[in-house]
N, C-alpha and C positions, 0 to 999 in steps of 0.2 A: 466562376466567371467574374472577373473585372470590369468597375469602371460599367457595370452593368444600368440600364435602366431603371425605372422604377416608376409606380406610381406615385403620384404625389398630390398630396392636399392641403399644402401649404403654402402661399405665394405666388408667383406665378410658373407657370409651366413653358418649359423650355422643350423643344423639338432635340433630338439625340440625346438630350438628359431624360427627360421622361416619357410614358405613353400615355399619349393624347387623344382625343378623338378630331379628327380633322375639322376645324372652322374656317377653310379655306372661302366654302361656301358662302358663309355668314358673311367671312369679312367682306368678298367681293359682292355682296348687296350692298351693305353696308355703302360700297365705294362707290359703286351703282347710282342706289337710290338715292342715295344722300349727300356726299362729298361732291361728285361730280354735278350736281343741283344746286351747289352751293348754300344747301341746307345749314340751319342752326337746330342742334337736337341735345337732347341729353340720352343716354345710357344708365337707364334708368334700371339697376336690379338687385337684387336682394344680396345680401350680405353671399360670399364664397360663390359668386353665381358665374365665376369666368371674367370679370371686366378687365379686369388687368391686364388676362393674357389675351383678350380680343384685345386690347384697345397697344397692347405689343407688337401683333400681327398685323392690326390696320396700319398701326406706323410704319413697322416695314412694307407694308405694300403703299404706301402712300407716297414714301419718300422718292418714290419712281418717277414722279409727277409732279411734285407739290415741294414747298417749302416746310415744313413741318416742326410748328413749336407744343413738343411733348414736357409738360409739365406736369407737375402732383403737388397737392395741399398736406400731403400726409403727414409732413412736417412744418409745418407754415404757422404754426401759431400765435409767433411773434411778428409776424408780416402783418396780423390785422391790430397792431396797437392803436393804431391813427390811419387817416387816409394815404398820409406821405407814406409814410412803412408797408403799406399794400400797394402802391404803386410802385414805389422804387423796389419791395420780395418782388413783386409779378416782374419787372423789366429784368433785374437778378436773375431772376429763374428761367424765363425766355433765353437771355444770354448764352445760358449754360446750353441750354436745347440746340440754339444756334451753331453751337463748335461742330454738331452731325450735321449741319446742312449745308452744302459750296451757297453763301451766297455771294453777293456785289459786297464788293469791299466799301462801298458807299454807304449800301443798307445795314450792315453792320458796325459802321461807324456812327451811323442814325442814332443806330438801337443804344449803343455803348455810352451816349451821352448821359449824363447823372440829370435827375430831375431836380426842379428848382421846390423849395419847400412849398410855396406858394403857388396855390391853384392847383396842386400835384394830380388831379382827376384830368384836368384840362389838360394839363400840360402833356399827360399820357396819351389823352386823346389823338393831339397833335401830334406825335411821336407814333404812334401808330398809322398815322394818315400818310407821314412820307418814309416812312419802313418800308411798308407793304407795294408804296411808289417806284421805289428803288431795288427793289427785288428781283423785280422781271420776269414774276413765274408769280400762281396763287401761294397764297399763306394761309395753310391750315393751325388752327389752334385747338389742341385738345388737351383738358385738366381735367386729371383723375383725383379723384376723395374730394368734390367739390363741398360734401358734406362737413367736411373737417376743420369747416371755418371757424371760430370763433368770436366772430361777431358779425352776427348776420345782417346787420344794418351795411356794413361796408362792404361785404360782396352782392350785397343788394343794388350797391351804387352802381359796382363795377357794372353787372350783369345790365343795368339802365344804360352803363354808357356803350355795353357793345350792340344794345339794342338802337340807340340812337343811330350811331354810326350804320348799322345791317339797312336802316332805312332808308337814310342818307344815299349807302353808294347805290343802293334800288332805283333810289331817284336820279343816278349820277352826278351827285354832289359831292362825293365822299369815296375815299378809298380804306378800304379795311380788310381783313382776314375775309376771305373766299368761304369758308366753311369753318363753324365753330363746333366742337364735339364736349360736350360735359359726361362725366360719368362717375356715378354714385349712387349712395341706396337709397335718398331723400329724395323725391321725386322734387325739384324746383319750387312748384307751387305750394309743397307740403313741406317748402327747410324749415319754415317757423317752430311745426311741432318737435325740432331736435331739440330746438332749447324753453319751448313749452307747448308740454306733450297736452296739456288742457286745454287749451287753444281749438279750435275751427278748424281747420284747414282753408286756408286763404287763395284763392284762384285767379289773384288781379298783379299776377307777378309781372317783372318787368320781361320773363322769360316767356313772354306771351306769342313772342316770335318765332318760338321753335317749332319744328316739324315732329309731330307724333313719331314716337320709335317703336315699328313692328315689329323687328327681326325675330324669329323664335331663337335661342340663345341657350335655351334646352338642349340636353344633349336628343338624340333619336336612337331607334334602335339598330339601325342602320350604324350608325354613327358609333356606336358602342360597340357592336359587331366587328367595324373594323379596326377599333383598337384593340380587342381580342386577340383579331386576325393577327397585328404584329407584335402582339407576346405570344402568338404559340412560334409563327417560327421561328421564337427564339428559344422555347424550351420543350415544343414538341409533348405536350400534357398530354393529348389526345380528348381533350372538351367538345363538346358540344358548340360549335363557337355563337351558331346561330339562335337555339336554344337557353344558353346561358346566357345573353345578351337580351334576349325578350324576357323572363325571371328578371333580371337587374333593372328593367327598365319596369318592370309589374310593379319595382318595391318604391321605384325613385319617380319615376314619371320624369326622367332627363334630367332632371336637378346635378349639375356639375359637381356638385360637393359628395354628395351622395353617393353616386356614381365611382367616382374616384374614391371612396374610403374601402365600401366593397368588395372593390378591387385591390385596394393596398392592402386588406386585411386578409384577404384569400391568397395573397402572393408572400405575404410575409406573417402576419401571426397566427394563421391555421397550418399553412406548414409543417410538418413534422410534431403536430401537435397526439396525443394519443387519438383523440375519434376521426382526426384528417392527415391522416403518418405521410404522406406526399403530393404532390402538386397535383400528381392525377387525381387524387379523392378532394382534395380541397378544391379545384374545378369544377365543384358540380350545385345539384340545387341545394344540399346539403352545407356546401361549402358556403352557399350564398345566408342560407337562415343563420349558419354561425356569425358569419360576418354583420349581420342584419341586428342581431341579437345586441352585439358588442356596441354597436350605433348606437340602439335605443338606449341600451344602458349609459351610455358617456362613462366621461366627460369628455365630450369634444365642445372647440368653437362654438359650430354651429348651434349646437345646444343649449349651452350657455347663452347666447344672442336672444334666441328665441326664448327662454324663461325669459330675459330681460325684456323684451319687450311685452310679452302679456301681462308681467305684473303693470308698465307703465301704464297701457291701457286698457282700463276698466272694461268699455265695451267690447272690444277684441274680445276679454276673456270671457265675458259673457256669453257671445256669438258663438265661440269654440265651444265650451260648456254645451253647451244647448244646442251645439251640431254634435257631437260624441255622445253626449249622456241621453238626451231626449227624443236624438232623430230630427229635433225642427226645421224644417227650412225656409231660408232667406232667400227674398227673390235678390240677384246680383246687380246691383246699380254702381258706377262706381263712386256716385256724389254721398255714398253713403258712407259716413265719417268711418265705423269700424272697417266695413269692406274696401273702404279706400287704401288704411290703415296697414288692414291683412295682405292685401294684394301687392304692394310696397316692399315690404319685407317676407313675400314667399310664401306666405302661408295660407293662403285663400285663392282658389279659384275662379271660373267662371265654366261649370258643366253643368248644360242643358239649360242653361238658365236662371242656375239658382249658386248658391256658397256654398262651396266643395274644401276641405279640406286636400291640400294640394297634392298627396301623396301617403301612402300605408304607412313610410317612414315615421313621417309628420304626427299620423292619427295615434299611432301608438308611442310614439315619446310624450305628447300630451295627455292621453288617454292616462297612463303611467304617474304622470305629475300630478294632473289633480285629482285621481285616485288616490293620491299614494295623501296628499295634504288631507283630504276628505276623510281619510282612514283615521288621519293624526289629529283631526280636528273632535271628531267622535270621541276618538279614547280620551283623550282630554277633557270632551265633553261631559262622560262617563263617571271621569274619577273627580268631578266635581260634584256629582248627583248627590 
């Protein structure tokens, strides 16, 4: 078969390139509860969690309605040299976003005007006041890898002045973007500890504005189920589809990454393997613990990420330690700097009430790690005696 689909866990996920689990749902809350509220929120989640390809799908459903400036930091590094270089990248990169949207050829000449070196925060302010005047329709702004700044003092500004302005047109003094959407793995109030992981975590951000973001964003079993549903009728396995799909969701708990490796390792390197010779044996629960196996072991991303971050933080590691090895439990607060921490980047829960490691995936690639250091630490220790 050609030109065939495939799972994917790489980048974002395209509809007729790959199989997906349908976020139609998600996005339309999303549009729901938030956009259409005129909500400012951040998209706040863990490293491979899907934001991309939501934050794809909200744009196309968005564009339906709305003026819509999609931009990303993921390359922006030189945009935050000085304040003028972050305001004249940001007006740059809105620009570009602009060519997808019909707007007034007014409001687009607005936007296209070059900022003056002087006062360049103001000056944008201004310039977003009669953009958005001139449009005739709301202006949504959504920036993905908010994270990706590199100096956090000047998207601190920024973030101050779209807060000004959100208050402003409240009060109707001010015209600005209708709906602002952030999304990244640092939650706003916690960007400090990107570039010092020692630090507090500080909760007096200027993004104090924002509306909590509930979506579940996990995949379901449901939801898994029916992207099953359409890779069998494309290859007719004969799986369990409903069956298989509760197993996948036993090891992941909906973790989009997860989820998707799974599956791409069950569709493509157990295949034709000797203990899984065709799709129908690699289909099954069998097919799922090989695939599970290969996970734990890496190297993938995810994995990588995650060692990275337990060494940064001390108490994390502790917390995990002393939830795997000892059984102890922590009541789940989220002011509490490691559970903050864990729950940020995926790996901590909130079940029953206490710190859950988020998933079996999870328990056994760390379980594995600091086993496997603990072992090397002894022998070592040993051949010192």
């Amino acid at each position: 078969m050609h030109n065939r689909r495939r799972f994917n866990t790489t980048g974002i996920c395209i509809p007729g390139i790959h199989y997906m689990v349908d976020i139609s749902a998600a996005v339309e809350q999303i549009t729901r509860n938030y956009v259409e509220n005129g909500e400012y929120f951040t998209i706040n989640r863990a490293r491979q969690f899907g934001k991309t390809t939501t934050i794809e799908q909200l744009y196309a459903r968005l564009k339906q309605e709305y003026v819509v400036c999609s931009i990303s930091f993921e390359s922006a590094d030189d945009c935050f040299a000085s304040l003028y270089t972050f305001a004249q990248g940001f007006v740059n990169k809105v620009a570009v976003a602009l060519e997808d949207n019909a707007v007034a050829r007014e409001a687009a000449d607005i936007w296209e005007e070059t900022l003056p070196r002087e006062l360049p925060v103001d000056s944008l302010n201004r310039k977003i006041t009669r953009f958005c005047k001139a449009c005739g329709r709301k202006v949504v702004l959504m920036i993905d890898e908010v994270d990706k700044s590199s100096n956090n003092q000047i998207f601190l500004s920024f973030l101050g002045l779209l807060r000004e302005k959100y208050l402003a047109q409240a009060a109707g003094r001010d015209r600005t973007f209708w709906s602002v959407i952030l999304a990244g793995v640092y939650d706003i109030k916690n960007l400090k500890l990107k570039l010092h992981p020692d630090e507090e975590p500080k909760y007096n951000s200027p993004w104090n504005i924002a509306s909590d973001f509930t979506v579940d964003m996990s995949f379901s079993k449901d939801g898994i189920a029916g992207m099953l549903f359409d890779y069998e009728q494309d290859y007719h396995t004969g799986m369990n589809i409903d069956e298989i799909a509760d197993e996948i969701y036993s090891y992941t708990k909906g973790y989009p990454y997860l989820v998707s490796f799974i599956c791409k390792n069950m569709d493509e390197a157990t295949a034709e393997s000797d203990e899984l010779p065709d799709r129908k044996s690699s289909w099954s629960k069998a097919g799922i613990l090989n695939a599970v196996r290969q996970l734990v072991k890496g190297p993938n991303a995810l994995y990588d990420d995650m060692i990275k971050h337990v060494e940064e933080y001390p108490e994390l590691r502790e917390m995990l330690e002393n939830i795997l090895f000892a059984g102890q439990e922590y009541p789940y607060h989220e002011y509490d700097k490691p559970v903050s921490i864990g729950k940020m980047f995926g790996f901590l829960v909130n079940r029953d009430g206490n710190v859950a490691v988020a998933n079996r995936i999870f328990e056994s690639q760390l379980y594995d790690y600091f086993l496997a250091e603990e072992t090397r630490k002894n022998i070592r220790k040993k051949r010192q005696e």
